[in-house]
PyMOL Python script that loads the backbone (N, CA, C, O; Angstrom):
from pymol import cmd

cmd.read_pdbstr("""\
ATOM      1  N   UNK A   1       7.562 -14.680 -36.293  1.00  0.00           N
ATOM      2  CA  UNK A   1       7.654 -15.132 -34.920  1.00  0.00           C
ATOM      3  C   UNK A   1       7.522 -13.939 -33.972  1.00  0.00           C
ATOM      4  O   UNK A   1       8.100 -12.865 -34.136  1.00  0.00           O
ATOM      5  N   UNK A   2       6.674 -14.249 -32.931  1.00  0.00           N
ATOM      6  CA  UNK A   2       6.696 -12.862 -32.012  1.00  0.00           C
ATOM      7  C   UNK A   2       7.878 -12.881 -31.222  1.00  0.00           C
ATOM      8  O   UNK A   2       8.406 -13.992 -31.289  1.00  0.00           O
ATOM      9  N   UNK A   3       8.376 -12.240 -30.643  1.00  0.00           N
ATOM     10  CA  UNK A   3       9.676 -11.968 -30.002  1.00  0.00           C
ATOM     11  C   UNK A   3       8.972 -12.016 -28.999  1.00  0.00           C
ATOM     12  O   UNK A   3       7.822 -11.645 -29.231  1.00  0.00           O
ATOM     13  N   UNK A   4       9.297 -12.531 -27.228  1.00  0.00           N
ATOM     14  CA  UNK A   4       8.553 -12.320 -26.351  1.00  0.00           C
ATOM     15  C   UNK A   4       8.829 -10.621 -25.445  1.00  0.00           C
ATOM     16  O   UNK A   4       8.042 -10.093 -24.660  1.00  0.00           O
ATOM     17  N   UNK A   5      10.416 -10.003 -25.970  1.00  0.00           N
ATOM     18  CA  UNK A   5      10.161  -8.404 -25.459  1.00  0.00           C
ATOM     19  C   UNK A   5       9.015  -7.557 -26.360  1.00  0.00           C
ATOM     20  O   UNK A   5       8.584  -6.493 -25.917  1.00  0.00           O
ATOM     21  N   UNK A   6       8.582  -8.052 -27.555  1.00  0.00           N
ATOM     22  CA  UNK A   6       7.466  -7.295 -28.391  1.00  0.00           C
ATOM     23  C   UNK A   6       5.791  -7.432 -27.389  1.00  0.00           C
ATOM     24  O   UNK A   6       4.962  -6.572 -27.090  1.00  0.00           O
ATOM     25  N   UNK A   7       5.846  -8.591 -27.176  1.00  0.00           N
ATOM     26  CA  UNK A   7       4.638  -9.043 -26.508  1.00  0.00           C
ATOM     27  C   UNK A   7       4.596  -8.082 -25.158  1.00  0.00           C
ATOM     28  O   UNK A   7       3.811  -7.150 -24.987  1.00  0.00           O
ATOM     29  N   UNK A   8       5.622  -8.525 -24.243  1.00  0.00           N
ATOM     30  CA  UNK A   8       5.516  -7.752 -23.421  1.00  0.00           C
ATOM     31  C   UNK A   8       5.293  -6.109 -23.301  1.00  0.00           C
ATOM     32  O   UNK A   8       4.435  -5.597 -22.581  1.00  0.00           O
ATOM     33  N   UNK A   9       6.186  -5.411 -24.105  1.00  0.00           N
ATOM     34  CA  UNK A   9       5.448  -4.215 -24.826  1.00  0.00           C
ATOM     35  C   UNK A   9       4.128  -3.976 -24.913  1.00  0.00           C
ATOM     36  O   UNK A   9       3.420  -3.579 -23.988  1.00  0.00           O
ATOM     37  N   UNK A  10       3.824  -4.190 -25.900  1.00  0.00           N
ATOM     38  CA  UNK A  10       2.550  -4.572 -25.939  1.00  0.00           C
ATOM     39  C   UNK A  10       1.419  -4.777 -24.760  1.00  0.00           C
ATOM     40  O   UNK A  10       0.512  -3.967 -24.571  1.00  0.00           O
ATOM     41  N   UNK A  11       1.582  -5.809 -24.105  1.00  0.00           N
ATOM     42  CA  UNK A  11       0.937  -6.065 -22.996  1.00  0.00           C
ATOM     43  C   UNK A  11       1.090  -5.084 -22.151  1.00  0.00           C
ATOM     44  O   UNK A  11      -0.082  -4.741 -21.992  1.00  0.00           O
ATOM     45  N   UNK A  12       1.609  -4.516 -21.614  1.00  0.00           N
ATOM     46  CA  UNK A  12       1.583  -2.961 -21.091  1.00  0.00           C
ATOM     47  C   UNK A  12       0.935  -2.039 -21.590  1.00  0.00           C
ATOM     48  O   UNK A  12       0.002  -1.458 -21.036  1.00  0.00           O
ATOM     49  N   UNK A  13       1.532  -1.734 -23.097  1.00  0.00           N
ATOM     50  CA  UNK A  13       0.544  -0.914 -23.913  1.00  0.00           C
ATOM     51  C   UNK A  13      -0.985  -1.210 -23.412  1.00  0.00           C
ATOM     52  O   UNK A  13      -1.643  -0.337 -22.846  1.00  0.00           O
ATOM     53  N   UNK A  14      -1.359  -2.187 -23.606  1.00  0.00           N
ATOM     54  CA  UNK A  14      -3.028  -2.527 -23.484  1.00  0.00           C
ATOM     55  C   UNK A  14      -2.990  -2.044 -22.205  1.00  0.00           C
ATOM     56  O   UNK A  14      -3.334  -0.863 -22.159  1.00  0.00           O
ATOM     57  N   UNK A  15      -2.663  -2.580 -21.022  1.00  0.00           N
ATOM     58  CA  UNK A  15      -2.933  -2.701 -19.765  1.00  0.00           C
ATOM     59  C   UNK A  15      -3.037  -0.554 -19.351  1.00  0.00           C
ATOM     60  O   UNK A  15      -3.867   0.083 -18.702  1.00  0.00           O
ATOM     61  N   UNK A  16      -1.827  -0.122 -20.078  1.00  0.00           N
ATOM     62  CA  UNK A  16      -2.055   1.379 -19.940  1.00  0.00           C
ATOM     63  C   UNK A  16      -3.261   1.747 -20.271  1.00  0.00           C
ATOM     64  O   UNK A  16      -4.131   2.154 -19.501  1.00  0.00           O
ATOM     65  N   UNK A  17      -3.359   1.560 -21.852  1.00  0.00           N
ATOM     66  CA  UNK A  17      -4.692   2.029 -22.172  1.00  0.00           C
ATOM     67  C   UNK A  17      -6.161   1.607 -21.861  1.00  0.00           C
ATOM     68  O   UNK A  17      -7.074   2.375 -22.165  1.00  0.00           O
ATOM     69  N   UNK A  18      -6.343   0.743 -21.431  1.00  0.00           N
ATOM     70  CA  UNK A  18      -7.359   0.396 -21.161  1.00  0.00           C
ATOM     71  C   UNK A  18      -7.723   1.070 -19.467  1.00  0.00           C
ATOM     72  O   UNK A  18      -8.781   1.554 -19.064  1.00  0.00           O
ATOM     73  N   UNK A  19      -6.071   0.824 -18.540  1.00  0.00           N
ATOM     74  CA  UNK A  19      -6.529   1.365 -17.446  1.00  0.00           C
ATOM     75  C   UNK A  19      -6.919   3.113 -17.763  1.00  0.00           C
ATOM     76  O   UNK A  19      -7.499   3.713 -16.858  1.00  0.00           O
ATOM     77  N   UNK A  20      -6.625   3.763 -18.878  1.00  0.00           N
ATOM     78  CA  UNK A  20      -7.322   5.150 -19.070  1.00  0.00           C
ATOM     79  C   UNK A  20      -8.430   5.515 -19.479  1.00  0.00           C
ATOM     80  O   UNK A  20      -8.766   6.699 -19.507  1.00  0.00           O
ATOM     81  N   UNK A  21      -9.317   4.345 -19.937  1.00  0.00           N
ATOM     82  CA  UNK A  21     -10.352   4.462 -20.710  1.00  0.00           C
ATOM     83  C   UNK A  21     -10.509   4.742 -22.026  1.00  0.00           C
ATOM     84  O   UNK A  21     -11.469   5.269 -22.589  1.00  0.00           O
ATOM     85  N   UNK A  22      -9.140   4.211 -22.616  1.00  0.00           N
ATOM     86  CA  UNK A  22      -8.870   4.841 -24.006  1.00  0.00           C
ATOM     87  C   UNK A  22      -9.098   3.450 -24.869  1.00  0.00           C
ATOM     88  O   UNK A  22      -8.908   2.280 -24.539  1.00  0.00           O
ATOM     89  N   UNK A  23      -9.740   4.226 -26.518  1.00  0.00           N
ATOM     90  CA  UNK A  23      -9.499   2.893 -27.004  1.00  0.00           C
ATOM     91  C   UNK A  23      -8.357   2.820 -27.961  1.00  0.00           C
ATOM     92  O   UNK A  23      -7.513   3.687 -28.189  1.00  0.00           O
ATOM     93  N   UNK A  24      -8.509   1.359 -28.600  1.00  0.00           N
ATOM     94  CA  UNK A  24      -7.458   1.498 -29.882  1.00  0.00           C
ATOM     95  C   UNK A  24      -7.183   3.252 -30.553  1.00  0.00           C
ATOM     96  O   UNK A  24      -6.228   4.013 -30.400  1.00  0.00           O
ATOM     97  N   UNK A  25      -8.273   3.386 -31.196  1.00  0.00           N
ATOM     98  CA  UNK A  25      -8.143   4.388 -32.237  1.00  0.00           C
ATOM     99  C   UNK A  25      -7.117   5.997 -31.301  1.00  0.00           C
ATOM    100  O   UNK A  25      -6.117   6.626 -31.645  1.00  0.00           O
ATOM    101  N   UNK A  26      -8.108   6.102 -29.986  1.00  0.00           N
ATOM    102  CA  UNK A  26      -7.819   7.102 -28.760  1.00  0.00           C
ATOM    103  C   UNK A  26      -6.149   6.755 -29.448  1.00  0.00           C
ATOM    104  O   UNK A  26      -5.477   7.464 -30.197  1.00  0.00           O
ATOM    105  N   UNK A  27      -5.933   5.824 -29.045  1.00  0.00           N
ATOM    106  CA  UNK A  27      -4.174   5.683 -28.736  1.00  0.00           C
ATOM    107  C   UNK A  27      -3.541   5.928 -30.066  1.00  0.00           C
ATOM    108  O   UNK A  27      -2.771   6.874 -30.234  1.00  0.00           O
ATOM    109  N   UNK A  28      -3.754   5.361 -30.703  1.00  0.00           N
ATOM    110  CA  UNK A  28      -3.253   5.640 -32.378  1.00  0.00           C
ATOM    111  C   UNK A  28      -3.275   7.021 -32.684  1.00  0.00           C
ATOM    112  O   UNK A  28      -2.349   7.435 -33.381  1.00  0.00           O
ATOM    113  N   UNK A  29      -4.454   8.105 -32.170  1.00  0.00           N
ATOM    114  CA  UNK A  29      -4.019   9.070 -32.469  1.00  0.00           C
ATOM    115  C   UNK A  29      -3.150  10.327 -31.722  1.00  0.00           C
ATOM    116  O   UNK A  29      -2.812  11.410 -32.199  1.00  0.00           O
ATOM    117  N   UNK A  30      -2.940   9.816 -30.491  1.00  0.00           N
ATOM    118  CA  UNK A  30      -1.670  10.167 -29.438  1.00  0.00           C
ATOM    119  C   UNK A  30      -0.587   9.890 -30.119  1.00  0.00           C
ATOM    120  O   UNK A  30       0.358  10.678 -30.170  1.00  0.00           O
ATOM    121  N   UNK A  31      -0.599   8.527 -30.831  1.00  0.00           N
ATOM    122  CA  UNK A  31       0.560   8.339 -31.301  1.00  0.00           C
ATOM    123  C   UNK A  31       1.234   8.797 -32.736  1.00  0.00           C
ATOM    124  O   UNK A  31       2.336   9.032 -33.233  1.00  0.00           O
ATOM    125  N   UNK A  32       0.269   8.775 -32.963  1.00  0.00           N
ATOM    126  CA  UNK A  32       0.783   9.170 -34.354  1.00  0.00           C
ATOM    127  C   UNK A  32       0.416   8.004 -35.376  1.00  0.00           C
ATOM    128  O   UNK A  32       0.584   8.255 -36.570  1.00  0.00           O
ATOM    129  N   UNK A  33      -0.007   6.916 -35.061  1.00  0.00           N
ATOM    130  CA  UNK A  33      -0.096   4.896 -35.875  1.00  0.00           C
ATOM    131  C   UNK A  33      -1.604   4.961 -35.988  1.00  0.00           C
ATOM    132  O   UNK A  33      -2.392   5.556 -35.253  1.00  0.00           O
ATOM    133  N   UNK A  34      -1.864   4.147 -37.177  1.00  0.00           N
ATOM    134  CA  UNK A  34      -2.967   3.234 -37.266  1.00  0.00           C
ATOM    135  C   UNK A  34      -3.762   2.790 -36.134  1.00  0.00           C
ATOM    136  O   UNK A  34      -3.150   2.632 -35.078  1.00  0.00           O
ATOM    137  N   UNK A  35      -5.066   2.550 -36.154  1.00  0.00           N
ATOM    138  CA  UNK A  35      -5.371   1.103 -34.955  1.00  0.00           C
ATOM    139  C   UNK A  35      -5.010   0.199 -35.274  1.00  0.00           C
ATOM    140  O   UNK A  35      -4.852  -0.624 -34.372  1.00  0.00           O
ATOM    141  N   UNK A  36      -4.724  -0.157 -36.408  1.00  0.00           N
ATOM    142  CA  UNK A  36      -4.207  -1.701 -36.750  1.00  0.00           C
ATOM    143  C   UNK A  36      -3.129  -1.789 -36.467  1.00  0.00           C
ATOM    144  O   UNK A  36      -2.774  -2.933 -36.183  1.00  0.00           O
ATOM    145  N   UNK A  37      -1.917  -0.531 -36.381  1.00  0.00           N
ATOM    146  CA  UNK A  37      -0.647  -0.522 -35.770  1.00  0.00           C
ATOM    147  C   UNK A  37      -0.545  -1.211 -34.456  1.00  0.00           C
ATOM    148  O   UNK A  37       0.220  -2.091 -34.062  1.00  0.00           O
ATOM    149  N   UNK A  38      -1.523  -0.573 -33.886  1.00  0.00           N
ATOM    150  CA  UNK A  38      -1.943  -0.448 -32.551  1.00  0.00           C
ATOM    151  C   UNK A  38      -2.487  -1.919 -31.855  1.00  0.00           C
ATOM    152  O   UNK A  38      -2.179  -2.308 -30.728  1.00  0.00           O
ATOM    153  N   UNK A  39      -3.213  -2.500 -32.648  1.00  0.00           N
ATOM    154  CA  UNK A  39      -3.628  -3.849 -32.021  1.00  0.00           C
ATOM    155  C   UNK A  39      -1.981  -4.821 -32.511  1.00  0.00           C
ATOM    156  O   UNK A  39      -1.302  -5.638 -31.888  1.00  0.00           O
ATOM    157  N   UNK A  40      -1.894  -4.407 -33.458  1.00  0.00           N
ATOM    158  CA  UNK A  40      -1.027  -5.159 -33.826  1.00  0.00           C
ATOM    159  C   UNK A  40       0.637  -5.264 -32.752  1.00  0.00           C
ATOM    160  O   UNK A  40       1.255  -6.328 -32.746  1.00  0.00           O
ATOM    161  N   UNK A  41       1.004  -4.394 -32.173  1.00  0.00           N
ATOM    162  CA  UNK A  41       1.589  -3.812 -31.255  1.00  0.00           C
ATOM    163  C   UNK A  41       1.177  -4.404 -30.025  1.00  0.00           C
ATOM    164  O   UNK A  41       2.101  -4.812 -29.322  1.00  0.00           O
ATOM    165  N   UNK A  42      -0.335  -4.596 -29.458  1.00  0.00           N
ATOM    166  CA  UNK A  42      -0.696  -4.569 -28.592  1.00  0.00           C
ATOM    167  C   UNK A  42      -0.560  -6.530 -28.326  1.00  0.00           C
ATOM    168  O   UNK A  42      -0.484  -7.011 -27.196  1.00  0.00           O
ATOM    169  N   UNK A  43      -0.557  -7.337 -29.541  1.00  0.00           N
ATOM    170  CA  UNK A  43      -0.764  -8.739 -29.460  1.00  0.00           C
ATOM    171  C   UNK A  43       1.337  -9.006 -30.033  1.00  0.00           C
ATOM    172  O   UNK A  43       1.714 -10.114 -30.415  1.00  0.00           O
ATOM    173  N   UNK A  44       1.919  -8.291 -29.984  1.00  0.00           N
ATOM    174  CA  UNK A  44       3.491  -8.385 -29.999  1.00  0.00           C
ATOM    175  C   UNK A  44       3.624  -8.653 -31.919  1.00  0.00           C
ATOM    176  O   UNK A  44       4.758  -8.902 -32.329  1.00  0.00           O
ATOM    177  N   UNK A  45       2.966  -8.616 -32.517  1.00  0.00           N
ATOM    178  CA  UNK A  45       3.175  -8.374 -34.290  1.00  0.00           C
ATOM    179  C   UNK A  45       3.683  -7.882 -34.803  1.00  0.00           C
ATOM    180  O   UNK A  45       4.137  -8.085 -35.929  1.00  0.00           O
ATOM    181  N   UNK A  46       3.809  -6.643 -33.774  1.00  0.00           N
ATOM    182  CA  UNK A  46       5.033  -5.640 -34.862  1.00  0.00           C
ATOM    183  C   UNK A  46       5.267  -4.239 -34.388  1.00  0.00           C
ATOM    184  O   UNK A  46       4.603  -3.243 -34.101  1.00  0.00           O
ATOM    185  N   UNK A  47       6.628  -4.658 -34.443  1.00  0.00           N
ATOM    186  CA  UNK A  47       8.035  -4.361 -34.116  1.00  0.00           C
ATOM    187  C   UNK A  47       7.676  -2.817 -33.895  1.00  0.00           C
ATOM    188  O   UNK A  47       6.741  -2.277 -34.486  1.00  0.00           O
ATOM    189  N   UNK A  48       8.520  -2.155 -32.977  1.00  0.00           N
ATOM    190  CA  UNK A  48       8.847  -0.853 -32.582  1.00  0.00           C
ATOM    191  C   UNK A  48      10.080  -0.377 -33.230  1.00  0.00           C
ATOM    192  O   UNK A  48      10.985  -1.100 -33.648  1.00  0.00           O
ATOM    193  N   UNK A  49      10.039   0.709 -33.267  1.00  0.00           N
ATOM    194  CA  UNK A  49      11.487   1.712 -33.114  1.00  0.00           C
ATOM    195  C   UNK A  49      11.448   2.636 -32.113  1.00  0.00           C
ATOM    196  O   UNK A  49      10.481   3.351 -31.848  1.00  0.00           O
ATOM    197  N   UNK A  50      12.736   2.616 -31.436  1.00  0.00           N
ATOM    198  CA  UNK A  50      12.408   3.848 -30.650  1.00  0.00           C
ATOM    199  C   UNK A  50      11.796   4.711 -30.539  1.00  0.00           C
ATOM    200  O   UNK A  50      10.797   4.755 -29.821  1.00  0.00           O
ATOM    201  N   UNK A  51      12.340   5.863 -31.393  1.00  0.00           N
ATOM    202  CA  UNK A  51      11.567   6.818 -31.220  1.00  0.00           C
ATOM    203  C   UNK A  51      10.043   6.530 -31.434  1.00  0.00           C
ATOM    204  O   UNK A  51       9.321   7.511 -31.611  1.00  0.00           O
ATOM    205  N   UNK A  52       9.554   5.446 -31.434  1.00  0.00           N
ATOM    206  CA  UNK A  52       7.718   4.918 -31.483  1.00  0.00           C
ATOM    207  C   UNK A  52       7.943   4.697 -29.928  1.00  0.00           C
ATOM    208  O   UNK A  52       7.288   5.578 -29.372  1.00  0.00           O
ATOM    209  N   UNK A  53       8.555   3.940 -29.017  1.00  0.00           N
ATOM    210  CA  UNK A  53       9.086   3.873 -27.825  1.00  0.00           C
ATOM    211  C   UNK A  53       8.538   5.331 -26.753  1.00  0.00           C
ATOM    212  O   UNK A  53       7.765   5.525 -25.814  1.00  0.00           O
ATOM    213  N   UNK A  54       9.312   5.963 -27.440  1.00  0.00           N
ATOM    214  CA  UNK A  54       9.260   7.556 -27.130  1.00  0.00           C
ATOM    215  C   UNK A  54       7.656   8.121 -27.144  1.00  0.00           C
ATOM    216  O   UNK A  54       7.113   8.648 -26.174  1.00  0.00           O
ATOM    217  N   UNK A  55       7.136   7.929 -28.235  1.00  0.00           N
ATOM    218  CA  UNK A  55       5.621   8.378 -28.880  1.00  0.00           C
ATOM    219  C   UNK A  55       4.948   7.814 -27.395  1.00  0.00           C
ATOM    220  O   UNK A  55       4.423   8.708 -26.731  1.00  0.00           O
ATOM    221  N   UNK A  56       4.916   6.762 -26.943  1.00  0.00           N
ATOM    222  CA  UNK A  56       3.788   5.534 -26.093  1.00  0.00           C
ATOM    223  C   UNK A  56       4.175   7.004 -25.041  1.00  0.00           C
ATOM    224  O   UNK A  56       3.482   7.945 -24.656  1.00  0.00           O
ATOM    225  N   UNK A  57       5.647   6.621 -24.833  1.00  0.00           N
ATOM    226  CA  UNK A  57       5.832   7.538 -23.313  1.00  0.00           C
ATOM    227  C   UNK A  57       5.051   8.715 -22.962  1.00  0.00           C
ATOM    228  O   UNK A  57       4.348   8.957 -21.981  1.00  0.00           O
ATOM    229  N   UNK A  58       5.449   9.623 -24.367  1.00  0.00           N
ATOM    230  CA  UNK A  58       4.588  10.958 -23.994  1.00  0.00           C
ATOM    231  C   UNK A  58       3.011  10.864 -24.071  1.00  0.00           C
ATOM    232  O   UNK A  58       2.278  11.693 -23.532  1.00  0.00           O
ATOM    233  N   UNK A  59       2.643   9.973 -24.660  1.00  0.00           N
ATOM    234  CA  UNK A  59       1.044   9.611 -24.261  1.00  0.00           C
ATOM    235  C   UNK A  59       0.805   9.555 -23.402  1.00  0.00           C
ATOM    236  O   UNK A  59      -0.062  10.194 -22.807  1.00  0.00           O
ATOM    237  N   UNK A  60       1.713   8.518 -22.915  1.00  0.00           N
ATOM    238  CA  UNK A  60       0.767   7.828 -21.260  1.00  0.00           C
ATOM    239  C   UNK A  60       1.542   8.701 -20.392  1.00  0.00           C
ATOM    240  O   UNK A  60       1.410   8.373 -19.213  1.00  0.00           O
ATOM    241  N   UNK A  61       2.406   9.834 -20.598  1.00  0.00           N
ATOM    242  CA  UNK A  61       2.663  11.051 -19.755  1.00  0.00           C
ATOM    243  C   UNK A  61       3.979  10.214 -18.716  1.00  0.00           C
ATOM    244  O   UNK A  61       4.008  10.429 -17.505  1.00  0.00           O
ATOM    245  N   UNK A  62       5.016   9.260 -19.403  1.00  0.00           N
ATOM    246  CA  UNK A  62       5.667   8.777 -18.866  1.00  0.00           C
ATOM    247  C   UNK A  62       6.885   8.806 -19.550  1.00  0.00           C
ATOM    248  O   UNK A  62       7.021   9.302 -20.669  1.00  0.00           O
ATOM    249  N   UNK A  63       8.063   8.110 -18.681  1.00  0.00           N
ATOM    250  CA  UNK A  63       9.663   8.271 -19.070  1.00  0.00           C
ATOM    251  C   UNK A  63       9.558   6.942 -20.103  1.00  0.00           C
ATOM    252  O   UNK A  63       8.746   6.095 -19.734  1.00  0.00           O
ATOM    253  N   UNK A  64      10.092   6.736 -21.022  1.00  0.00           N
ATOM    254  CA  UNK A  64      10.946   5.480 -22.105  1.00  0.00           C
ATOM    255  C   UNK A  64      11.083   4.821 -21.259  1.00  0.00           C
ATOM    256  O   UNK A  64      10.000   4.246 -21.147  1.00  0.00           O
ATOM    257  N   UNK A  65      11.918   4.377 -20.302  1.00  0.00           N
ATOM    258  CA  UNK A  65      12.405   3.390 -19.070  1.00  0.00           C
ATOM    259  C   UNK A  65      11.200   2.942 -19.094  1.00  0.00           C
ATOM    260  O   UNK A  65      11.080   1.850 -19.650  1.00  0.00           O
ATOM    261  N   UNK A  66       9.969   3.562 -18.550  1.00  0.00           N
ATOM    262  CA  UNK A  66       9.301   3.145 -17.543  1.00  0.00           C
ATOM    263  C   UNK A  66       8.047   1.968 -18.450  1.00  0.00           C
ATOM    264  O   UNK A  66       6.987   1.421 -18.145  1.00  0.00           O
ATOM    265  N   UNK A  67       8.729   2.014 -19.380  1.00  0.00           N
ATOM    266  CA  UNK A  67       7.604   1.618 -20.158  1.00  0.00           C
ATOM    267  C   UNK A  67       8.463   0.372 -20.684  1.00  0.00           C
ATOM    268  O   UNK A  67       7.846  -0.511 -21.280  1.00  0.00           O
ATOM    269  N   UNK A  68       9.944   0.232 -20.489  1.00  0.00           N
ATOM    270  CA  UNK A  68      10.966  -0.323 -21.280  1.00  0.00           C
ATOM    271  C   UNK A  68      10.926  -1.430 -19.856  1.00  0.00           C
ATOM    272  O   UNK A  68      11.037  -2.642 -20.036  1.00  0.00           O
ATOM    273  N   UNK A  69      10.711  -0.683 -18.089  1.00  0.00           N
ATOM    274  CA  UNK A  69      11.503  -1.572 -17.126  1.00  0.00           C
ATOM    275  C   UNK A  69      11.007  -2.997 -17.176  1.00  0.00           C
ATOM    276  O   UNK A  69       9.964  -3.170 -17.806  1.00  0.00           O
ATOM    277  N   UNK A  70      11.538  -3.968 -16.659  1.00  0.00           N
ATOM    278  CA  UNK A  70      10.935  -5.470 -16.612  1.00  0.00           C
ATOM    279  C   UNK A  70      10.920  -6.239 -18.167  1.00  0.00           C
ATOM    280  O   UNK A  70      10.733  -7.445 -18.326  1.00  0.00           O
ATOM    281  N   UNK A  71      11.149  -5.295 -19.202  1.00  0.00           N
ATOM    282  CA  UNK A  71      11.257  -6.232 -20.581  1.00  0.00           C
ATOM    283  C   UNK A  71      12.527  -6.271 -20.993  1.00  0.00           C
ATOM    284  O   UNK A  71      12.942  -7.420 -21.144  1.00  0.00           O
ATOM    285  N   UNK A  72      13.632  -5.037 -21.335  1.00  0.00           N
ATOM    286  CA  UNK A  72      15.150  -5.377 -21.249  1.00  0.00           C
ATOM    287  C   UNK A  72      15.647  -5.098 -20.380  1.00  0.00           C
ATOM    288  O   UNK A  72      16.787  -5.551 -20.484  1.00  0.00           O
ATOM    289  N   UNK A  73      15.517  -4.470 -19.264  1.00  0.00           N
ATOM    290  CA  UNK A  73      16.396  -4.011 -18.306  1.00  0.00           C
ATOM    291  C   UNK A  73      15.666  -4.146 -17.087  1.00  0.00           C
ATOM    292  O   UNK A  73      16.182  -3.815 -16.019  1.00  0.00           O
TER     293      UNK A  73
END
""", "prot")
cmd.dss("prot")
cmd.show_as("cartoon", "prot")
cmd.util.cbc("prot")
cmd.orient("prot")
């Protein structure tokens, strides 16, 4: 079952990367994940851990919060 805070994740994720011109793979290797991590992430499939939380942030050159605001808090 997708969780709808995974989706939302996700849906940001895309919306970041795409507004950079980056693709799947681009991001996967900022991050440290697969592209399949990565799409998979991007359609709410599967699950984060923080510190993966952390990974997105310093990519997209941003705070944890900011990437977290509007889905739990």
């Amino acid at each position: 079952m997708i969780e709808p805070c995974h989706r939302l994740f996700g849906a940001k994720v895309e919306q970041l990367r795409v507004a950079l011109g980056w693709t799947q793979q681009d991001l996967a290797k900022k991050v440290g994940l697969s592209r399949g991590s990565i799409a998979n992430i991007e359609t709410g499939r599967q699950r984060l851990l923080l510190h993966d939380v952390d990974k997105f942030a310093k990519a997209f050159g941003a705070e944890p919060k900011a990437l977290l605001r509007g889905i739990w808090f």
